[in-house]
C-alpha positions as CSV (number, residue, x, y, z in Angstrom):
1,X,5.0,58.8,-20.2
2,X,4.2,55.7,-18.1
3,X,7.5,54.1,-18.2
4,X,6.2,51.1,-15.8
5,X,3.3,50.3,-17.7
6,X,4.8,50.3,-21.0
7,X,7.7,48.1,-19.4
8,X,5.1,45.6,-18.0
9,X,3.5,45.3,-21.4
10,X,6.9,45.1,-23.7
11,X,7.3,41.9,-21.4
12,X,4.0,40.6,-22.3
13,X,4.6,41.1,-25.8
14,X,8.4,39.7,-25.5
15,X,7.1,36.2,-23.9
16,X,4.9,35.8,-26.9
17,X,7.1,36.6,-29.8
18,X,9.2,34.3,-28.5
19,X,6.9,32.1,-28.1
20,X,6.0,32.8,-32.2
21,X,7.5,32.1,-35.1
22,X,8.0,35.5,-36.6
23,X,10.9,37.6,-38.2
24,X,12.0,40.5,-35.7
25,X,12.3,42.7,-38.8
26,X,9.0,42.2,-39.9
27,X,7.6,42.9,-36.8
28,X,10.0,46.3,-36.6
29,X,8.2,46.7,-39.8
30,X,4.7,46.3,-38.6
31,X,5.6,49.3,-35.9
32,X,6.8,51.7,-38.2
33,X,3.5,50.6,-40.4
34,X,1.5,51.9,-36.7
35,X,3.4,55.1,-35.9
36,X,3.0,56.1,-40.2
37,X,-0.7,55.7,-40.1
38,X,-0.4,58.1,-36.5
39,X,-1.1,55.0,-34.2
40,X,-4.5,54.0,-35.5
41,X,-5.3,50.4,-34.4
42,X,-7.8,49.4,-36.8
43,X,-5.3,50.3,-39.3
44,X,-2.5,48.3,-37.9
45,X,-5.0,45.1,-37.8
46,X,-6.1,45.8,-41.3
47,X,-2.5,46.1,-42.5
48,X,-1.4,42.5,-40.3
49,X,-4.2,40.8,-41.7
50,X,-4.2,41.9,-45.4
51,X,-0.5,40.9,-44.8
52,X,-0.9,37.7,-43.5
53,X,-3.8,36.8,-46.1
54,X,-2.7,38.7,-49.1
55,X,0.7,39.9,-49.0
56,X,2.6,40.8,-52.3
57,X,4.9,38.9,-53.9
58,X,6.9,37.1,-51.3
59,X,8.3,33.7,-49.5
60,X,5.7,31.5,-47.7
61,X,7.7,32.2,-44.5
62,X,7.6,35.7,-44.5
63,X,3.4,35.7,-44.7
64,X,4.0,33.1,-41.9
65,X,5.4,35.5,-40.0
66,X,2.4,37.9,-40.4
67,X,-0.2,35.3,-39.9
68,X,1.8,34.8,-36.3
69,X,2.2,39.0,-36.0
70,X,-1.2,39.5,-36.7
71,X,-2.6,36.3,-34.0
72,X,0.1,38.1,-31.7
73,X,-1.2,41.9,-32.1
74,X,-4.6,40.5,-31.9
75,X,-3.4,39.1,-28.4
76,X,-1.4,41.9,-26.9
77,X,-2.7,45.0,-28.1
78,X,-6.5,44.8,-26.6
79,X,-4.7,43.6,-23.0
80,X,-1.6,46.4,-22.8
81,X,-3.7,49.4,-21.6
82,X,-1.7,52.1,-23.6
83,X,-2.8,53.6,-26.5
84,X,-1.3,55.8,-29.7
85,X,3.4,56.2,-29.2
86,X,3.1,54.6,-25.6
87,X,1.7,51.1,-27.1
88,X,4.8,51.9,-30.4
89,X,7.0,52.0,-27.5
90,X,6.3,48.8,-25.6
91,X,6.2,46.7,-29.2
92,X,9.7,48.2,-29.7
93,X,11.3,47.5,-26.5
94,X,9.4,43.9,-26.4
95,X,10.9,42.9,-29.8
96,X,14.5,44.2,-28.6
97,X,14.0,42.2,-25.4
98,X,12.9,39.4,-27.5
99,X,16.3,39.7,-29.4
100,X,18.6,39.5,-26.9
């Protein structure tokens, strides 16, 4: 595991969620959406986009939220050097550093 580079990347990602507008449980959503479909990237930018075009039934602010998860994953994920449970790790401890 590369603890330091995972670190260095969960701070990336926390300085621009928080600089987002975007639900912490969607984006805890999004994750488990990446680890279910075994950490395939393409997947998890198909599944933020469709989301943020062409969600189901739900609020406006909650496809807000995915418009801004997707913009942010678009962002992050090409510029944090991991790959596969290392990246799932670094979005999961940026979004609990983002919390508190």
């Amino acid at each position: 595991m590369q603890w330091d580079k995972i670190m260095e990347a969960a701070k990336r990602l926390e300085d621009l969620l928080r600089r987002a507008d975007v639900d912490f449980n969607e984006a805890q959503k999004a994750i488990g959406y990446y680890l279910f479909k075994g950490c395939d990237d393409t997947a998890m930018e198909r599944y933020l986009k469709e989301m943020a075009e062409n969600p189901p039934p739900r609020s406006k602010r909650t496809q807000g939220y995915y418009r801004e998860l997707y913009r942010v994953w678009r962002k992050w994920s090409p510029q944090c050097g991991l790959t596969g449970v290392d990246k799932a790790r670094a979005w999961n401890w940026g979004i609990r550093m983002a919390k508190s």
